[in-house]
VOGU-3710 file (C-alpha; in Angstrom, 3 decimals, decimal comma):
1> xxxxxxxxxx> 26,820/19,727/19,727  27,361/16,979/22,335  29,194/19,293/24,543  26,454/21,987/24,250  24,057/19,642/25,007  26,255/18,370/27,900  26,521/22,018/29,354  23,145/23,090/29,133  21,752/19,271/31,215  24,211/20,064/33,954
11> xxxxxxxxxx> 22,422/23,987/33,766  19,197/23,196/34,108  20,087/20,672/36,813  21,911/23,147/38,962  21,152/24,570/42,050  21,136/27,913/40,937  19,990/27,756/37,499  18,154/30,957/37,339  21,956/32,579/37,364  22,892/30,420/34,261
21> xxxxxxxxxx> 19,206/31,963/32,103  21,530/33,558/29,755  23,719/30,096/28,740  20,592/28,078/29,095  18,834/30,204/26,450  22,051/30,577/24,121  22,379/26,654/24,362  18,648/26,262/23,517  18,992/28,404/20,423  22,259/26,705/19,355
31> xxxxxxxxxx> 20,490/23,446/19,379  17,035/24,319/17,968  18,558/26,095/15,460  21,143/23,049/14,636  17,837/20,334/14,850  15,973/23,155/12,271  18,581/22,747/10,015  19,218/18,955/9,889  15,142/19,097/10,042  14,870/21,318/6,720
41> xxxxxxxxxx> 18,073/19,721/4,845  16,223/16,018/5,217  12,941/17,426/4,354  14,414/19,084/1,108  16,486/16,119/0,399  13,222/13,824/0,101  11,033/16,313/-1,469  14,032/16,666/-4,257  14,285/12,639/-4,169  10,553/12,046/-4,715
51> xxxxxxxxxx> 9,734/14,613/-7,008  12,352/13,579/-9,603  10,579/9,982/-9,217  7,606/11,152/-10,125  8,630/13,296/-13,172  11,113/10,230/-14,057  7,550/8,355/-14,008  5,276/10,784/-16,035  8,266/10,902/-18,429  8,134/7,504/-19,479
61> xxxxxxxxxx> 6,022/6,387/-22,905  3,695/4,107/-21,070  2,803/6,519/-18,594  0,506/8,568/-21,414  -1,884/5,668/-21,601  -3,036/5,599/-18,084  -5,933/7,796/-17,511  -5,790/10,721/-15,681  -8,007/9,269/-12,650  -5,373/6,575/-11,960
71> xxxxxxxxxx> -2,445/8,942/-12,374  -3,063/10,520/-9,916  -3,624/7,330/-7,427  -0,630/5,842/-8,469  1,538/8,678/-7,736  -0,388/9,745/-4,563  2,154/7,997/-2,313  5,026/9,497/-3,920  3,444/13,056/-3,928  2,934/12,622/-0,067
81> xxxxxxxxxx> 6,098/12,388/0,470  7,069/15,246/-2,139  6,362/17,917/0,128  8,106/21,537/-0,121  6,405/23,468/2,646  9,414/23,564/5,252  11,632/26,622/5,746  14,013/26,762/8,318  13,830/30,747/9,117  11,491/31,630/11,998
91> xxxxxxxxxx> 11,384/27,498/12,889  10,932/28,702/16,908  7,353/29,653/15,441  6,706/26,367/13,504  7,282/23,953/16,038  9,370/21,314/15,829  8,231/19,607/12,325  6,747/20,559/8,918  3,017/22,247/9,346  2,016/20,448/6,081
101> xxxxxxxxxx> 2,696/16,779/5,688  4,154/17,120/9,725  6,786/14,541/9,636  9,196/13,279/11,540  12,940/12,859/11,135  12,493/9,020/11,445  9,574/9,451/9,520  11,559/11,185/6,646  14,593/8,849/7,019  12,145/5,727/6,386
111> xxxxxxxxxx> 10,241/7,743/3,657  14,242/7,970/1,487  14,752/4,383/2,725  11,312/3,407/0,825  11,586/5,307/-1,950  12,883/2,818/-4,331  10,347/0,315/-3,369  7,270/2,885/-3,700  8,675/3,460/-7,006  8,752/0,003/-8,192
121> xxxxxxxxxx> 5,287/-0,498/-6,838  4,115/1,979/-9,328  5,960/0,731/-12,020  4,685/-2,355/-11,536  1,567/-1,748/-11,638  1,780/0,617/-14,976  3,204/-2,654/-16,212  -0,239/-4,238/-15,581  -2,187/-1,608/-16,303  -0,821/-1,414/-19,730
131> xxxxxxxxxx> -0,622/-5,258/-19,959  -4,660/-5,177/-19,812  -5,587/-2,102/-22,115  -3,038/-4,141/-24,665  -5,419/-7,173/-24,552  -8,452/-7,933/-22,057  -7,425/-11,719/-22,172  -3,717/-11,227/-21,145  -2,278/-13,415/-18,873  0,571/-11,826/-16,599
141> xxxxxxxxxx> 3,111/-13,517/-14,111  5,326/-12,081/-11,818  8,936/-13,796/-11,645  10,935/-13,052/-8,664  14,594/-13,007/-9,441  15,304/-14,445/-6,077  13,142/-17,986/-6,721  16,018/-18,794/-8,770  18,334/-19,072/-6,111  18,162/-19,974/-2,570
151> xxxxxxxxxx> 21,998/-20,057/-2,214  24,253/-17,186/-2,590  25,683/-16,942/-5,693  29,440/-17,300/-4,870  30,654/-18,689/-8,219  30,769/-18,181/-12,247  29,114/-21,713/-12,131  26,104/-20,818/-10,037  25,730/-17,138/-12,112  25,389/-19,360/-15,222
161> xxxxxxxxxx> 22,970/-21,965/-13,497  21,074/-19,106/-12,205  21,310/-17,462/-15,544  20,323/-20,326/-17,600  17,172/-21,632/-15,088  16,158/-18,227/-14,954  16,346/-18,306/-19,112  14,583/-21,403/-19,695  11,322/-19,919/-17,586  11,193/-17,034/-19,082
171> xxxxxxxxxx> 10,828/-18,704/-22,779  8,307/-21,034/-21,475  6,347/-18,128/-20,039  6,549/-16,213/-23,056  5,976/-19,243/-25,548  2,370/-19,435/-23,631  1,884/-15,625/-24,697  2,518/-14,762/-20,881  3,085/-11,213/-20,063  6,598/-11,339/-17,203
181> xxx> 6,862/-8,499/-14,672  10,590/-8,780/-13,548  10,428/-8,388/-9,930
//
């Protein structure tokens, strides 16, 4: 692709490019088509990535309790990036991205890169909404596996200190009838 791309610079940069028209429109459809593709792939792959989130999500017990109304606000950054619109046939008459949700390849390539933390957002907050239609008076703390350890853990030693401080909060949270979202 390089060298195409190579050939068809030093084309349009010639003296006498109307005598190249031919290669200069061959290597224009080689690349388009070649950008198309990569284009279509990516936007498949994350429309296949973040719709199995969100059926992994409706398909969990806890998800039946939440009313419809916040279903559908919890998910609604997930099903953004869920879009199937994209085909890669006739793409000269698209443009260069999707006409729906029209994004980018960075765009797309940070959308896969968040996908894991969208999804624990949404978790998370099931968690809480669930928490308060168990009981109106619950009390809910968030522990952040990382405050147990500012050091790297390089040693069996330091798993088991971790282990065991991590341990002895988590009983004293739950002996106060505190709810714990693992973060």
């Amino acid at each position: 692709m390089a060298k195409i791309a190579t050939r068809l610079r030093e084309n349009l940069n010639g003296k006498y490019f109307v005598d190249r028209i031919a290669q200069i429109k061959e290597d224009t459809n080689t690349i388009s088509n070649a950008y198309a593709e990569h284009y279509a792939n990516l936007h498949q792959q994350r429309a296949q990535l973040y719709l199995a989130t969100i059926t992994e999500i409706k398909g969990r017990t806890e998800w039946t309790t939440i009313p419809p109304e916040q279903q559908e606000v919890l998910l609604g950054e997930l099903q953004k990036r869920a879009c199937i619109h994209v085909s890669v046939e006739n793409w000269s008459l698209t443009g260069n991205e999707c006409p729906e949700c029209k994004a980018s390849i960075p765009q797309m390539e940070s959308d896969l890169a968040a996908l894991s933390g969208l999804k624990t957002q949404v978790l998370v907050r099931i968690q809480e909404l669930n928490a308060l239609t168990e009981e109106k008076q619950v009390v809910i703390e968030r522990v952040r596996l990382g405050d147990f350890s500012k050091e790297p853990i390089d040693s069996e030693e330091a798993v088991e200190q971790v282990v065991q401080n991590l341990k002895e909060h988590l009983l004293d949270l739950v002996s106060k009838g505190v709810k714990i979202i693992l973060e």
